[in-house]
C-alpha positions in Angstrom: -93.4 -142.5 -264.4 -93.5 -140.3 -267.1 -95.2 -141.5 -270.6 -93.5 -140.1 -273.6 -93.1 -141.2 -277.7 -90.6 -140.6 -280.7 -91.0 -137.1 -281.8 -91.2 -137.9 -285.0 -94.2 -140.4 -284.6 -96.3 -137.2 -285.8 -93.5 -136.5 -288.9 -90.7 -134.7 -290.4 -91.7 -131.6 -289.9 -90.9 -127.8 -289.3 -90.0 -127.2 -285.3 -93.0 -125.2 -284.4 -95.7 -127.8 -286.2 -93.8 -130.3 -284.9 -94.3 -129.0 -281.0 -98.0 -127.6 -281.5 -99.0 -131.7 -283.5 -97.2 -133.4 -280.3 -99.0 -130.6 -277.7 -102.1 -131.8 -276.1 -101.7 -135.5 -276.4 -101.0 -137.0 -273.2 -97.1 -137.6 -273.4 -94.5 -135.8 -270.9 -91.8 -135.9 -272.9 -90.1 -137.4 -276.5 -87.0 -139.1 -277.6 -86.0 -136.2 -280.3 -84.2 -137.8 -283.1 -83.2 -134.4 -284.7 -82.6 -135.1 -288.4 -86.1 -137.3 -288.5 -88.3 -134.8 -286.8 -87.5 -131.5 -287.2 -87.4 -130.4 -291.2 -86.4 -126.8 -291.3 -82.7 -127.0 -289.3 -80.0 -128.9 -290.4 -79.1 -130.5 -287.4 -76.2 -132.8 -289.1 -72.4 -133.4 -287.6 -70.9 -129.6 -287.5 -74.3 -127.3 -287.4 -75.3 -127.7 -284.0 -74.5 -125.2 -281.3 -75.7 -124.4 -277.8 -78.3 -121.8 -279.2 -80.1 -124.0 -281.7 -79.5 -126.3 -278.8 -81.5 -123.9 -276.4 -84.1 -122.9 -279.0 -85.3 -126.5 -279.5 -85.6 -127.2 -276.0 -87.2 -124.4 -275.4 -90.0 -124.7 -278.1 -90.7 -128.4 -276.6 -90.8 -126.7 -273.4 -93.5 -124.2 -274.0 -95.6 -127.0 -275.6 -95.4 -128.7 -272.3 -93.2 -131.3 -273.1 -89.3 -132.3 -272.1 -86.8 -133.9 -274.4 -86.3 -136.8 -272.3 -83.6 -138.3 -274.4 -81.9 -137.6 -277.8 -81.5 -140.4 -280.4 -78.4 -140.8 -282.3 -79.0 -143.9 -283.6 -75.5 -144.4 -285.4 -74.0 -147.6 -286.1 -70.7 -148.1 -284.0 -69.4 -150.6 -285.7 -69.0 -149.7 -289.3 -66.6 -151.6 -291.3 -65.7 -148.4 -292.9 -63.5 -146.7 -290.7 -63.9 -143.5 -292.2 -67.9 -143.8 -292.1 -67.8 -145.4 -288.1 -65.7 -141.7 -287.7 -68.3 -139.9 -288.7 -70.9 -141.7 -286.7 -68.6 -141.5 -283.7 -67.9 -138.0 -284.2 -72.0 -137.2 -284.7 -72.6 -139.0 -281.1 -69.8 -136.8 -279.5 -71.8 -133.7 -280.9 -74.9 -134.6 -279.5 -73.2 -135.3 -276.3 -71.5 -132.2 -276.0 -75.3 -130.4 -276.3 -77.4 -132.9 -274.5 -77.6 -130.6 -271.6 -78.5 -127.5 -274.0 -81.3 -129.4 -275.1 -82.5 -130.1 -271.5 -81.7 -133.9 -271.6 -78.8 -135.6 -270.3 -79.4 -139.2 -272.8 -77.6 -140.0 -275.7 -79.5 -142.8 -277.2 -77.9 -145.3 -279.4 -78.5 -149.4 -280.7 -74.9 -151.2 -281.4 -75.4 -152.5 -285.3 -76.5 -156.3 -286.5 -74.5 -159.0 -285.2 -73.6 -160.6 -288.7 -71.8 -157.0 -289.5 -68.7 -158.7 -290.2 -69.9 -162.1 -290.9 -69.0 -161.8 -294.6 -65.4 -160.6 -293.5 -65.1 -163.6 -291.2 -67.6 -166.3 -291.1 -65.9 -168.1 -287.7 -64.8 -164.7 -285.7 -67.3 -162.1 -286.8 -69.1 -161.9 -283.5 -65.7 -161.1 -281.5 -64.6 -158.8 -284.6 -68.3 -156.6 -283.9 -67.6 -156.8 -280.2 -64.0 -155.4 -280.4 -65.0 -152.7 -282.6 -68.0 -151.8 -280.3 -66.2 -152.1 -277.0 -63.3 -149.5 -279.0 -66.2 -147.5 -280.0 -68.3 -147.1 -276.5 -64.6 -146.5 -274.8 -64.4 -143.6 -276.7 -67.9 -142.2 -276.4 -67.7 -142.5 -272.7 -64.6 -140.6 -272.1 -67.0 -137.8 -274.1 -70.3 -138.5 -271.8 -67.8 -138.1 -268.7 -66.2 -134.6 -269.8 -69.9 -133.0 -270.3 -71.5 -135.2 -267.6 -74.3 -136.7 -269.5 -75.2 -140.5 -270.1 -75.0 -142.9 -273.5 -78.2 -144.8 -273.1 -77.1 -148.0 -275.2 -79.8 -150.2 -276.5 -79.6 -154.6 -276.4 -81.6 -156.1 -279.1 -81.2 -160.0 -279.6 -80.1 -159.5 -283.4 -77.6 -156.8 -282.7 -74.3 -157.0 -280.7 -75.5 -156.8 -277.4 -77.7 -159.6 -278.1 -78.3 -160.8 -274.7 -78.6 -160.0 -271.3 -75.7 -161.3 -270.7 -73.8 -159.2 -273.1 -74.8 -155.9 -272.0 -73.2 -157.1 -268.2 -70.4 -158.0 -269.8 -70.1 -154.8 -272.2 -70.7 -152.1 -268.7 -68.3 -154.7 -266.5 -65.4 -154.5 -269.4 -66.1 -150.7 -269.5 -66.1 -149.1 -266.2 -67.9 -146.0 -266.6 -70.7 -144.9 -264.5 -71.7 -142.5 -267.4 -72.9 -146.0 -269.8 -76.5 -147.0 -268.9 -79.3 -149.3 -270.6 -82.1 -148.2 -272.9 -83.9 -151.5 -272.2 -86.6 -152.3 -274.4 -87.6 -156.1 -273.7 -89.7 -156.7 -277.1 -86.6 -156.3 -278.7 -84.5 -157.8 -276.7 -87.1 -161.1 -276.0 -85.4 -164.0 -277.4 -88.5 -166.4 -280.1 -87.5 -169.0 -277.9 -88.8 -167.0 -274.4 -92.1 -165.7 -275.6 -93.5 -168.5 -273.2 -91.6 -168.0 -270.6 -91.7 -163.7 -270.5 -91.5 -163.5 -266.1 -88.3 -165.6 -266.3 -87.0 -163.3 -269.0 -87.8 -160.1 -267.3 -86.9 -161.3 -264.1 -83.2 -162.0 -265.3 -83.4 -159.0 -267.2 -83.4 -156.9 -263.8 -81.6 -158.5 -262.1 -79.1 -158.5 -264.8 -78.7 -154.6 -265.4 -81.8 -153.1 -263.7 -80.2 -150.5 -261.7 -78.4 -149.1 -264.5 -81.7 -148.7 -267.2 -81.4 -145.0 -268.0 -85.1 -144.9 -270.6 -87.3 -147.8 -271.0 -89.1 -148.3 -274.4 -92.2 -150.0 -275.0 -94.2 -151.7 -277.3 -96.4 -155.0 -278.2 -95.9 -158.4 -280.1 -97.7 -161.1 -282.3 -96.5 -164.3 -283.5 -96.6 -164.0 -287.1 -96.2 -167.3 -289.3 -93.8 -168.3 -286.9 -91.9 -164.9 -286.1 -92.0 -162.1 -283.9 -93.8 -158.8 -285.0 -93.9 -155.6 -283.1 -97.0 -153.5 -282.4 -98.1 -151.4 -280.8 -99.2 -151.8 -276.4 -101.9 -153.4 -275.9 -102.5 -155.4 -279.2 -100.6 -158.2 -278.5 -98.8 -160.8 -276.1 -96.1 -159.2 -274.4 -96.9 -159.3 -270.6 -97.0 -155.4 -270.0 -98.3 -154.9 -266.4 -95.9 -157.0 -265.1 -93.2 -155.5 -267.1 -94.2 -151.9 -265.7 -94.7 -153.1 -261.8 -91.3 -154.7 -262.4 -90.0 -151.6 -264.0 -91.5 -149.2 -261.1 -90.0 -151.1 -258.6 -86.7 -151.2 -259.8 -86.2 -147.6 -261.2 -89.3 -145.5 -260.3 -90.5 -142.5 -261.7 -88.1 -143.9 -265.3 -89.3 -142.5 -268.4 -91.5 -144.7 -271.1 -90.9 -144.0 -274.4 -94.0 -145.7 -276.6 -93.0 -147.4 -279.9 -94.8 -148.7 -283.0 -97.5 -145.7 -282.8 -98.7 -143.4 -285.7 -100.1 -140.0 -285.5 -103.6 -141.8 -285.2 -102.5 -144.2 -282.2 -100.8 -141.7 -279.7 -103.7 -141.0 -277.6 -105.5 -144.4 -277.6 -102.0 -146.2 -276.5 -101.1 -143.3 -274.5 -104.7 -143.8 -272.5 -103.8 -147.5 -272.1 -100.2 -147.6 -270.9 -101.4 -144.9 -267.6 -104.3 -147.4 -266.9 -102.2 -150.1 -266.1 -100.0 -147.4 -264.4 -102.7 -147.0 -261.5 
């Protein structure tokens, strides 16, 4: 399974710094968020091309490290239509160049569920979903032309809120080109922190063989709410999230979250022990 972090865990920072920092430490590969990692190209909606594409990639690739998976974290369902436009249009760019950049993930989460609460306090939720599902329709007619995958993201606040949600969101759109970025600390509902097996258990059986990139982090009750940290300094049940994980999709990548600069080898070390 190959053990990788957000690229710009070590900064914003010119390309070359930004490859030699992330050299050396452990990780196969990153989840590249262009516009918060690398400082001297502008990488927003119109500047990219297949040779800024190719350089990037390449410059990861000579520090020894793939771009697993790009993240355009955009927010789909804007109530602006003009602004969702642009954020729609921005994913589309980054699918047309995945492959240029030597990934074939698109990385995205799907907005807060209470978006449109203010607009309509009793149909909000089906007002978010509507505008997601019109959203993702559109992306994945993109992802099919170019071949390449939208890795879309549950978290229990956001639209795709539950397990259940993301079945229904992949059976309504039939696309073999959608997959799951699952990351389980944020989708964990407060009310399953007790009972994590029967919540990971569902969780793959739910949408396991289509998780594209798993993340990974920690949690600690905190006055009554969930916090996330980073692996290993808290209670989320790891190992048996990663034999779960290796049995369902082996060899997945493993993005690590909630890490600094300072914590990429320690967690780095930690997560391949429990890998062995």
């Amino acid at each position: 399974m190959g053990i990788g972090t957000l690229a710009h865990t070590v900064g914003h920072l010119p390309l070359k710094q930004l490859t030699e920092k992330l050299s050396r430490r452990g990780i196969d590969f990153v989840q590249l968020a262009l516009s918060k990692a690398i400082s001297d190209f502008d990488t927003s909606l119109g500047r990219l091309s297949p040779a800024l594409a190719n350089h990037i990639g390449e410059q990861f690739h000579r520090a020894g490290i793939r771009i697993g998976v790009l993240g355009c974290y955009i927010n789909p369902i804007h109530p602006d239509p003009q602004k969702r436009r642009h954020e729609i249009n921005r994913f589309k760019e980054h699918l047309r160049f995945a492959r240029d950049f030597g990934t074939s993930i698109v990385a995205t989460e799907t907005a807060d569920l209470t978006t449109y609460l203010a607009q309509d306090s009793e149909r909000y939720e089906a007002i978010g979903w509507e505008t997601l599902k019109q959203t993702v329709e559109e992306l994945a007619e993109e992802a099919e032309r170019w071949g390449v995958f939208i890795g879309l993201e549950p978290v229990f606040t956001h639209t795709l809120s539950s397990c259940d949600k993301m079945v229904r969101l992949l059976g309504e759109i039939p696309s073999s080109n959608l997959g799951v970025v699952f990351d389980p600390v944020n989708l964990l509902p407060p009310t399953s922190v007790e009972s994590q097996e029967v919540f990971l258990s569902q969780a793959f059986e739910a949408f396991g063989d289509r998780i594209l990139l798993a993340h990974l982090k920690d949690i600690v009750v905190q006055n009554g709410k969930l916090e996330a940290v980073r692996s290993g300094k808290g209670i989320f049940q790891t190992k048996s999230f990663l034999d779960k994980l290796h049995r369902v999709k082996p060899g997945i990548d493993i993005s690590l979250e909630q890490l600094t600069d300072d914590t990429i080898d320690e967690t780095v070390q930690y997560v391949r022990s429990l890998l062995n």
